[in-house]
C-alpha positions in Angstrom: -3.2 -31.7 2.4 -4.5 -32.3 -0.9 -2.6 -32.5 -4.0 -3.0 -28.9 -5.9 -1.6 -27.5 -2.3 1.1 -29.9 -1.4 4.4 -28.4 -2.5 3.3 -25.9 -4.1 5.9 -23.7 -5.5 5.8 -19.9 -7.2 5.2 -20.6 -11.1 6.4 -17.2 -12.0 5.9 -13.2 -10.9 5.7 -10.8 -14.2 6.9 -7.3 -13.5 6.0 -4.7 -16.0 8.6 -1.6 -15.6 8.5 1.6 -17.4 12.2 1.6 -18.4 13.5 -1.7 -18.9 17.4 -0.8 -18.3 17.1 0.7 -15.1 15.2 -2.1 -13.9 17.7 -4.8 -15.2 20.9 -3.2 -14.0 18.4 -3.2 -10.5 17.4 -6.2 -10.3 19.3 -8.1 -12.5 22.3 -8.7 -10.4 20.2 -10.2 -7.4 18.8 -12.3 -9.9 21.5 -13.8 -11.1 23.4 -13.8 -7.9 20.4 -15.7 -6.6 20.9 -18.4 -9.0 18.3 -17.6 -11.3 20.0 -17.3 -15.4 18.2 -15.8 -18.6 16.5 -17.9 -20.2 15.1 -15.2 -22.8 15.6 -12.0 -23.9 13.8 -9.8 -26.4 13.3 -6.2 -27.1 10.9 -5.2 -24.0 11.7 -7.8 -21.8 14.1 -10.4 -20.0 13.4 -13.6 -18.1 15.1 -15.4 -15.4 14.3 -19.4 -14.7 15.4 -20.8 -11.3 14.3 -24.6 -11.4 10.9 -24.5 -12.0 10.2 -20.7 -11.0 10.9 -18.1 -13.2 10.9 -13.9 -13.3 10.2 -11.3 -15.9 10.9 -7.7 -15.9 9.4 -6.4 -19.0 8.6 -3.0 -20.5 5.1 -3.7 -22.0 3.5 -1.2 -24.1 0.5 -1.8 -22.4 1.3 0.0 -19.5 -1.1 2.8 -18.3 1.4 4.6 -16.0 4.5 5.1 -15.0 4.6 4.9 -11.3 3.9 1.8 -8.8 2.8 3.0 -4.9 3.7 -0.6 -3.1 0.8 1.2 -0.3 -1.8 0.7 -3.4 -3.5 -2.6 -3.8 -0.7 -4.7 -6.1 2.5 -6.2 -5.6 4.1 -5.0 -2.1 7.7 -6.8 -2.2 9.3 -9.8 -3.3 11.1 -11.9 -1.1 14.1 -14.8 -1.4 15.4 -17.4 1.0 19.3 -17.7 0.6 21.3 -20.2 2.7 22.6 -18.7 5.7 23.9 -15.7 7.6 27.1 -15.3 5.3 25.1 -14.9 2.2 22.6 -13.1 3.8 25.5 -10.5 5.0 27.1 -10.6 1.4 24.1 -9.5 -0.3 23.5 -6.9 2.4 26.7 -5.5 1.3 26.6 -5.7 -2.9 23.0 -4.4 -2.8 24.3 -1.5 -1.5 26.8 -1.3 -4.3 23.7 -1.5 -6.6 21.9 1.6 -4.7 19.7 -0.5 -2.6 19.5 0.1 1.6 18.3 -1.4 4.9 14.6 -1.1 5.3 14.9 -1.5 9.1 19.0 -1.0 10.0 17.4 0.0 13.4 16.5 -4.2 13.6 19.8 -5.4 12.3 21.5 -8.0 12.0 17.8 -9.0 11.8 14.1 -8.0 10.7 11.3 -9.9 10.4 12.7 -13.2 12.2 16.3 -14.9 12.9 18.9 -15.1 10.4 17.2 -12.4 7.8 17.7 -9.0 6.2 15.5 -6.6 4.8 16.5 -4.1 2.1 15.0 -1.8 -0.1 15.8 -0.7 -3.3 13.4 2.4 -5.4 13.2 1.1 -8.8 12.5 3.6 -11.7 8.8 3.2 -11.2 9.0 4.3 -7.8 7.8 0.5 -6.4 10.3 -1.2 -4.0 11.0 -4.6 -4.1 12.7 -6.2 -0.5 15.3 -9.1 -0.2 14.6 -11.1 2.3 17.6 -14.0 3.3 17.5 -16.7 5.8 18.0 -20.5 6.8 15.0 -22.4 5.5 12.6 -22.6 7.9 13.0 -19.0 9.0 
């Protein structure tokens, strides 16, 4: 393995939104309860930093519509490792406090591989973004 690939970790994913506040009280939550924390705010946008990762949501007036079709070339999902089952199965059951629902509840307790979850939640742009939880290694 050569040293660009070895270890190479997510520097950051930039997600532009058509309305800001829907999008933060969306994702927001699992952002934060994922262990990521603001690290700046401004008028159009918001950023979370988790060690050397971070994510923005931002309302950029440079956007040239107002709808995302995860079936179109672009972003699909987003995925996060948690711990273990327990957190996996606590999320499961706050995301659907915040609207969000089971991709696949015909595959639970599991999709996709042992110890994981799939949700779903339709964000104002019409794009879903999925939570994935497991053990490392899964």
């Amino acid at each position: 393995m050569n040293r660009l690939t070895r270890g190479a970790l997510l520097h950051h994913v930039e997600i532009w939104v058509p309305d800001l506040d829907r999008a933060l009280a969306s994702l927001g939550w699992l952002l934060e309860t994922l262990g990521y924390a603001v690290s700046q705010s401004w008028e159009t946008g918001r950023r979370w930093l988790l060690g050397p990762t971070y994510v923005v949501l931002e309302q950029s007036p440079a956007l040239t519509g107002d709808r995302h079709d995860r079936r179109r070339p672009g972003l699909n999902h987003l995925a996060f490792h948690v711990e273990d089952d327990a957190a996996v199965e606590k999320l499961v059951i706050e995301a659907t406090q915040h609207g969000w629902s089971l991709m696949f509840p015909y595959l639970r307790p599991s999709a996709g591989g042992c110890h994981v979850s799939v949700m779903e939640k339709a964000l104002p742009s019409g794009s879903r973004k999925a939570n994935i939880g497991g053990t490392p290694g899964h």
